[in-house]
C-alpha positions as CSV (number, residue, x, y, z in Angstrom):
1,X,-19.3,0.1,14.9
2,X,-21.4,-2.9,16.2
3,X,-23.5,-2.3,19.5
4,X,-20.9,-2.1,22.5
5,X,-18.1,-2.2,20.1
6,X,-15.5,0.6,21.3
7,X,-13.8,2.8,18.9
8,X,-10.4,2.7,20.0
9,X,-10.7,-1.1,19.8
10,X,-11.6,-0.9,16.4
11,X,-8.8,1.6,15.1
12,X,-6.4,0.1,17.0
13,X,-7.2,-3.3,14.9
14,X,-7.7,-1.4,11.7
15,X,-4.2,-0.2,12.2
16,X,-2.4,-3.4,12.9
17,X,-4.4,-5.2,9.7
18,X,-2.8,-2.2,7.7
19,X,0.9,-2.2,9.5
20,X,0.8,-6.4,8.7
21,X,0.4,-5.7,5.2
22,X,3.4,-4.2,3.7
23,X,2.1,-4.5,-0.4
24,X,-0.5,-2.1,1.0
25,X,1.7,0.3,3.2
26,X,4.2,0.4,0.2
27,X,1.1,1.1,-2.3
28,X,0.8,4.7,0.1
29,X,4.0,5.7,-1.2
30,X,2.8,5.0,-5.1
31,X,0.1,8.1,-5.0
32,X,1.5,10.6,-6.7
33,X,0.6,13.2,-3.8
34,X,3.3,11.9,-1.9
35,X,5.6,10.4,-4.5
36,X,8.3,13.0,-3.8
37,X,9.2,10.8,-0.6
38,X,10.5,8.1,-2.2
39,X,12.7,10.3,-4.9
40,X,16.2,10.1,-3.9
């Protein structure tokens, strides 16, 4: 965090750069710790 720079803020805009990027929310589901999700 830079001086003055709140937390929340900066989660909060970590979290909509992820959500925006769907190659890199779908690559989550790759891991093979949580690949059982996406068997059907």
């Amino acid at each position: 965090l830079k001086a003055g720079e709140k937390l929340q803020c900066r989660v909060d805009g970590q979290l909509q750069a992820i959500a925006e990027d769907s190659a890199l929310v779908r690559s989550f589901f790759r891991h093979p710790s949580v690949s059982y999700i996406s068997d059907l």
